[in-house]
Phi, psi and omega in degrees: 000148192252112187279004192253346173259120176332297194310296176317295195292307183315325193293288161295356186272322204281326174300310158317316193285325188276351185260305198281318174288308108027322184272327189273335193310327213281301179303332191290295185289343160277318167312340200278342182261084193267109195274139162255136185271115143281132165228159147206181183240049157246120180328142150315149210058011173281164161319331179297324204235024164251290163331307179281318160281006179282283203316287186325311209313290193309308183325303188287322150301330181292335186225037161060038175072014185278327189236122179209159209252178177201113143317128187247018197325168187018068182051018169294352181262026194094174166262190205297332156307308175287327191284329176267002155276309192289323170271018192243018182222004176072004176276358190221116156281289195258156170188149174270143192238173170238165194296343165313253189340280204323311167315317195285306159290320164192104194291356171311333168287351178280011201289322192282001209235002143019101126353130175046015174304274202263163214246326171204199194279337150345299210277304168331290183280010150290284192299328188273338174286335186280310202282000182290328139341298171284311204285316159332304145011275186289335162276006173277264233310284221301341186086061169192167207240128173276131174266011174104160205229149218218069201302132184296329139117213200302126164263106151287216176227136158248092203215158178266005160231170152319091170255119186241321186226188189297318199297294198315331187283324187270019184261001196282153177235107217238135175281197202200156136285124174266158192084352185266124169273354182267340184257299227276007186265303202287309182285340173297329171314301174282354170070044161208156193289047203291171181239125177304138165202118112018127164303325166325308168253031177292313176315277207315301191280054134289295190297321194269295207113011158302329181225174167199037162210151201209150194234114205186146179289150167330299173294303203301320191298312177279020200246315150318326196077002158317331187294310173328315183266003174254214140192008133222184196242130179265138164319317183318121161242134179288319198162155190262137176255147178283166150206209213127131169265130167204156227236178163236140203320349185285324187273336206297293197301340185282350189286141164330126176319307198293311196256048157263333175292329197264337171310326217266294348184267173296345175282326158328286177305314209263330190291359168258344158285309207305333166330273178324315208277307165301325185282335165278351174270335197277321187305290189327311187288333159325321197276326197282311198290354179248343165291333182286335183136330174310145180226127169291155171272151165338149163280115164335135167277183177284331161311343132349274176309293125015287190294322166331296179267014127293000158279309197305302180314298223280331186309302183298332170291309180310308193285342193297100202129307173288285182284320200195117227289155194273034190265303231286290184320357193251324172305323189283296150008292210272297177330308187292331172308319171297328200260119212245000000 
């Protein structure tokens, strides 16, 4: 081509012109789209994540394909550590956590996760409606938005003997969540030694037998496959753990103003079914894991039972101060009190 002939060079000028608008068109409509990245570490086709794409759908329809979540499911992002790295470093926005993850952020919140705190499930959703308010707060100071909370529910013992009492616990080779100071507290108490592993590596030391007791909401046990490897579930409820989903405020403030109210909005709803779902999944998974070969354990007597939440006291005594100040624990109290 003879770039020196008018005609030619005009030719090329208008082809160019036409590449650079064609180019903006293109960035311009990717810009309109703000993907929030999610992780967690419940499978895909758990309740977790059938709820969570529920959730997207509507986001996306409320805000005209402008706002969509892009999944990270069953730990491929790591464990909770990891996943709070990744989002403070911005490759991760949003994640569902366990009060583990929640702690890293703002450990004052480890306050639910109490050994022997609460007595049933009233008082559980009694402390999260009062309390929600502050702690959405506190997680605002930290730079992150609570999208609603999703308690993991009753925690046992998952062991390859009976834990009825203290003794029978301190005969266990007991895992630890590593890095949790609210369990590494609790067993200090009790004077026993447990082994920090990653959730990631609970299974294979199951198999090899570095550890062969384990600590877990129903669904997590079968869902993890710890039950598989044990071989009762204790009467013993350790404690209600806690979750929450949250997203962080850098991505939260990138969403369009107009569609930040209906994210908060639908994401409330549907993380309160999702609620509803777990408690029924936690049921449900009890019935499959004792048809698989699993056996509940004996009931603690009450003199047991007793000492148990003499652990529970002196545990809650220890952190006070440390996690979590004792005006918020004396609030939590007061709430549990009203609550029969």
């Amino acid at each position: 081509m003879n770039f020196s002939n008018p005609k030619c060079a005009r030719l090329v000028f208008l082809l160019l012109s036409v590449f650079a608008v064609l180019g903006t068109a293109e960035v311009s409509c990717a810009e309109k789209t703000t993907y929030i990245k999610f992780a967690t570490l419940a499978p895909e086709g758990s309740s977790w994540m059938n709820e969570m794409r529920k959730l997207d759908k509507e986001v996306q329809q409320a805000s005209g394909g402008n706002v969509r979540f892009k999944f990270y499911p069953g730990g491929v992002s790591g464990d909770e550590k990891d996943v709070i790295r990744k989002m403070r470093i911005g490759q991760l926005h949003a994640a569902g956590f366990t009060g583990v993850g929640l702690g890293e952020i703002l450990p004052e919140v480890r306050v639910l996760d109490l050994p022997f705190l609460f007595d049933n499930d009233k008082q559980i959703e009694r402390i999260y409606e009062t309390m929600d308010g502050h702690f959405a707060r506190k997680f605002e100071e930290k730079g992150y938005v609570l999208l609603g909370w999703v308690p993991v529910g009753w925690i046992h013992f998952f062991s390859k003997y009976d834990i009825k009492s203290l003794d029978d616990l301190k005969q266990t080779k007991p895992w630890m969540w590593e890095g949790d100071p609210l369990v590494r507290e609790a067993y200090a108490v009790l004077n026993v030694s447990p082994f920090p592993l990653s959730v990631t590596d609970v299974l294979m030391s199951l198999q090899t037998g570095i550890v062969d007791t384990v600590y877990s909401s129903p669904l997590g046990a079968l869902a993890l496959q710890w039950s598989a490897k044990t071989a009762y579930m204790s009467q013993v409820r350790m404690g209600n753990s806690t979750g929450a989903v949250l997203m962080t405020r850098e991505q939260f403030d990138r969403v369009p103003a107009e569609h930040r109210e209906p994210l908060r909005a639908i994401s409330r709803k549907y993380l309160k079914e999702l609620v509803r779902k777990i408690q029924e999944d936690n049921a449900k998974s009890i019935d499959v894991m004792l048809k698989n070969g699993l056996r509940m354990g004996n009931a603690p007597s009450e003199a047991e039972l007793k000492k148990f939440h003499e652990i529970g006291a002196a545990v809650r005594k220890n952190l006070t101060g440390k996690l979590f100040p004792q005006e918020l624990l004396d609030q939590v109290l007061a709430h549990l009190r009203e609550t029969k």
